[in-house]
N, C-alpha and C positions, 0 to 999 in steps of 0.2 A: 805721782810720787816725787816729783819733783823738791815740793816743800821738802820731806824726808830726807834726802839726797844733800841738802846743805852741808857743803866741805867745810863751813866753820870751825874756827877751833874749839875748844871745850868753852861753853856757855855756862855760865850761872845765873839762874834765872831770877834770883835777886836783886839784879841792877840791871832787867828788863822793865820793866815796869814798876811804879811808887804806889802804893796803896796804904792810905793813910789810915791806920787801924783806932789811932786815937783820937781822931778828928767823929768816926763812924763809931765810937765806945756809946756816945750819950743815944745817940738817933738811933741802933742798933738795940735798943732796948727792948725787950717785948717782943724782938725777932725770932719765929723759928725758923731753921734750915736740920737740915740732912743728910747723912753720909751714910752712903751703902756701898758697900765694897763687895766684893768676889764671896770670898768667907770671912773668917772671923778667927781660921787658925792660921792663917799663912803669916808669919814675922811680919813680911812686908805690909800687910792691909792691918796688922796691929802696933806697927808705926804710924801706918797713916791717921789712923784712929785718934792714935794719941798726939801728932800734930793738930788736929781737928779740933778735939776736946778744948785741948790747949788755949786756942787762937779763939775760940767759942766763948771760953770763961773769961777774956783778955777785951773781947767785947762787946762782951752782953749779950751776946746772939743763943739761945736754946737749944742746944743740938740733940737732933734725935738721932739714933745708930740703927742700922740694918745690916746684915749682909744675905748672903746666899751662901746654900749647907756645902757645895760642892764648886769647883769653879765648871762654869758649864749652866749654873743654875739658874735658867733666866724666869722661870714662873718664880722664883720668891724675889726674887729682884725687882720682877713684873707690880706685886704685892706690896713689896717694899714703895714704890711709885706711888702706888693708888693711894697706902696710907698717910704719906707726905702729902698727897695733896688733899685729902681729908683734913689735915690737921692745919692745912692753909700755910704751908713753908713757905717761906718768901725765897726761899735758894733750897737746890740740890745738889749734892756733891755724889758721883758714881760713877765707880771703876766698872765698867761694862764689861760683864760676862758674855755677851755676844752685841759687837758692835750693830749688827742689823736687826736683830730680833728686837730689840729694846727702844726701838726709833719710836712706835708708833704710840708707844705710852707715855715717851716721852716729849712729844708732839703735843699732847694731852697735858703733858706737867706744865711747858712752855706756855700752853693757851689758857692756861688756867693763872695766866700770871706768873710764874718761878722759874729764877735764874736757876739753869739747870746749866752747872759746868761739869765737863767727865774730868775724870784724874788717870793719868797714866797709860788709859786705853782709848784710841779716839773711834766716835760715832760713825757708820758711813751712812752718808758723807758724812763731812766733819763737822758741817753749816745746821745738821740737827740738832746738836747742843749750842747753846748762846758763846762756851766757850771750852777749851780744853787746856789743864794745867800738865804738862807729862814732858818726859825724857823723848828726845829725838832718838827713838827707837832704832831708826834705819842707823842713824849714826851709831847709835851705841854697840849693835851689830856690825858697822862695818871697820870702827876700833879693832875690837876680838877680831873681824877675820883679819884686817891689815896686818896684827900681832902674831897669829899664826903664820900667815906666810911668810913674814921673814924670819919669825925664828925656825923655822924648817927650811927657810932658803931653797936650795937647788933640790930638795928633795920635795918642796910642793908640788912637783910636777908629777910626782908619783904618790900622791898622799891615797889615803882609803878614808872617807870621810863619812861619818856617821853624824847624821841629824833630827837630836832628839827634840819637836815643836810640843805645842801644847795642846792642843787639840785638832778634832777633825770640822769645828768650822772655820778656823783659817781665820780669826779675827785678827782686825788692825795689828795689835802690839806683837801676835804670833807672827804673819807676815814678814813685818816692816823689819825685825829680830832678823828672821831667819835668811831674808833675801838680804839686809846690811851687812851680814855675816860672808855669806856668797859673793857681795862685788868685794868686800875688801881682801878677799882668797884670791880675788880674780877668774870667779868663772860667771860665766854667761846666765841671769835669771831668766831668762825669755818673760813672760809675765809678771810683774814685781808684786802682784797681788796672789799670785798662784804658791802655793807654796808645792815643789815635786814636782815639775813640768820643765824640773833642768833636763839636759841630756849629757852631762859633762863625765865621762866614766870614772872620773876620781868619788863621786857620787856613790855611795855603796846603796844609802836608803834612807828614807825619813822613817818615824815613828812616832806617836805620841805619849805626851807624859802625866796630863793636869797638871802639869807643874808641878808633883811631889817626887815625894823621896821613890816609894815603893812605884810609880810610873815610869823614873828615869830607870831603874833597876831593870824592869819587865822590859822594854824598849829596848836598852842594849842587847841585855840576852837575845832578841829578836833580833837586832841587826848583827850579832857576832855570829848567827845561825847562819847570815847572810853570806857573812865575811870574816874569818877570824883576824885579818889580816889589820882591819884599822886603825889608825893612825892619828886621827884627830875627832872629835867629837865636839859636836858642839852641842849647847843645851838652853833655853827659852827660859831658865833661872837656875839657880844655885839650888836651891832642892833636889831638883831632878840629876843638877851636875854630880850630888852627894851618891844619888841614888845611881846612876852610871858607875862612878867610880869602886864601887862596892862591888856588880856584876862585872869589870873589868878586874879586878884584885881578885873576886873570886875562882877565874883561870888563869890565873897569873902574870894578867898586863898589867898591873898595879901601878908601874912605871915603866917608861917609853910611850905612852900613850899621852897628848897632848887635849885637855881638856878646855876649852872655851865657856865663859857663862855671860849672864847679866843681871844685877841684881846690885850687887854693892853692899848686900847684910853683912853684918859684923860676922855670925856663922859661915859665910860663906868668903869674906876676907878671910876668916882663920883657917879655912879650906886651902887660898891662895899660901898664906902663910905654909900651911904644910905641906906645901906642894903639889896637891890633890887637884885642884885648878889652876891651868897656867898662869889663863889673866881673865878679869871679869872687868862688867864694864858697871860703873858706879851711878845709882840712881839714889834722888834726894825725896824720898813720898812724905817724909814729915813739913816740907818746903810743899810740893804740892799742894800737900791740905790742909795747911794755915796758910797759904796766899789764896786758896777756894775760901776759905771763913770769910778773908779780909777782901775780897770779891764781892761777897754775898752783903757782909756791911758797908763797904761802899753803895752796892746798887738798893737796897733797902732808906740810906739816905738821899742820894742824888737820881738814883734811880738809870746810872752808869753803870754801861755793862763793860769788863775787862780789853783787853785789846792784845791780839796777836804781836809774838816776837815778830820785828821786822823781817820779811821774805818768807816766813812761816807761815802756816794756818791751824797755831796753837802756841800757845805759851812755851817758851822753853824750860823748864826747870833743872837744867844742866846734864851734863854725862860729862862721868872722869876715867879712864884703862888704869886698871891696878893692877899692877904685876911685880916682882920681884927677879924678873928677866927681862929687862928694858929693852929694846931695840932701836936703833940710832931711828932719830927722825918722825919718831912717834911720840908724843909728848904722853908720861904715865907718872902715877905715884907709888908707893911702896906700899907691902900689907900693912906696915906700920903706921905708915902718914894715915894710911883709909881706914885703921881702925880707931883714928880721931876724929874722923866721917862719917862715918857707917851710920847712912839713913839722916842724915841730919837733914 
């Protein structure tokens, strides 16, 4: 976890690496690659999409799309692989729905010749995909929790903390989220891959979400059964954070309740904007997957594969705290500034 753990300040991943997309326009010809995502209704995997497209048509590369029905969905995902490399992609771009389950196909995609970089969620290990473009996860996590504990200050120490993750296999970007969350609160993760093996009684409970609306919704209700009493929540993205706050408003914590996310969608700044989330942490998935197209046309001409941000083992594609209750010392923007961001 170490890579994860980078105290850097906010990165953008844009003037990490140069990838000459007009140099790769002519040679890129004739190229197909691939983008599969989680699903196909989440905001953020129809950003990413349409970064994808984008950078696809910019040069000359074919893009085919996939996703999966559900996040969780690794047999259509599985499918989605097989057909890529039927079709003889020269690149694959995928948001892993389960970092482990999806190795051994793609093991198969690599040997069969194709740049297979993941987006957003890394493979374990990480050295299974040729590359990974995504948000420093732990970091983006431990923003949100730095941000809670000082704006509750002297009362962290009595906080009631609800932790709404995404699923129950505990993959990379669910982890990395949920434990970056925990050190920057300042409690102890005992295994930084485990997620619920804390022992810190400000801890009320974890729950899962999928990441939507009506998963964050069921999950609170589950942890208020627990504990009426909590006091901060955090949540694995801005859907679930909607759908928390809704089973919170519906017994009347609607406010005093301090909401954490990560995500950085425009819906989910106009969340922060209305106060519904304290502060979320800004990720760039259209950057993402137009620096994976211009990857993919690089290595179809020179036959170069990408290269990890310094001290990393993955590309960084940045992370920014949005909040509109800034705390000294912690560098953030406003819902305003991030709703000239959102997703870009």
């Amino acid at each position: 976890m170490n890579s994860t753990k980078s105290k850097a300040t906010i990165l953008l991943g844009a003037t990490a690496v140069s990838l000459c997309s007009m140099v790769g326009a002519a040679s890129a010809q004739g190229t197909t690659a691939c983008l599969i995502t989680k699903t196909d209704t989440n905001p953020f995997f129809v950003k990413m999409k349409e970064g994808a497209s984008a950078a696809a048509k910019e040069v000359g590369i074919e893009l085919l799309t996939y996703a999966g029905k559900y996040d969780g969905d690794v047999e259509t995902q599985v499918a989605a692989v097989e057909s890529c490399m039927a079709a003889g992609a020269k690149g694959i771009l995928i948001t892993p729905t389960d970092s482990r389950a999806l190795v051994p196909v793609i093991s198969q995609a690599r040997d069969a010749g194709a740049l297979v970089i993941a987006l957003d969620t890394q493979f374990e290990p990480a050295d299974a995909a040729d590359a990974t473009f995504a948000t420093d996860n732990f970091k983006a996590g431990e923003l949100i929790g730095e941000w809670a504990a000082a704006t509750l200050g002297d009362k962290a120490a009595d906080a009631k903390i609800a932790l709404l993750d995404l699923n129950a296999s505990e993959v990379s970007v669910d982890y990395q989220r949920d434990q970056g969350f925990l050190t920057g609160f300042g409690i102890d993760v005992k295994d930084p891959t485990d997620i619920g093996d804390e022992d810190d009684p400000r801890i009320v409970g974890n729950d899962v979400t999928d990441g939507s609306p009506d998963g964050g919704r069921t999950a609170m209700e589950n942890l208020l059964q627990v504990n009426q009493d909590i006091n901060v929540v955090y949540t694995i993205n801005e859907p679930a954070a909607a759908g928390a706050y809704e089973a919170l408003k519906s017994v009347g914590k609607g406010e005093g309740v301090l909401i954490v996310s990560v995500d950085g969608g425009c819906p989910g700044v106009k969340d922060v904007q209305a106060g519904v989330i304290g502060a979320t942490s800004m990720q760039f998935p259209l950057l993402m997957a137009s620096k994976g197209v211009e990857a993919i046309a690089a290595f179809a001409e020179t036959g170069e594969k990408p290269k990890n941000t310094e001290g990393l083992d993955f590309f960084n594609t940045g992370v920014q705290l949005v909040t509109d209750r800034p705390v000294e010392g912690l560098p953030s923007i406003t819902s305003e500034e991030a709703l000239g961001k959102c997703w870009g």
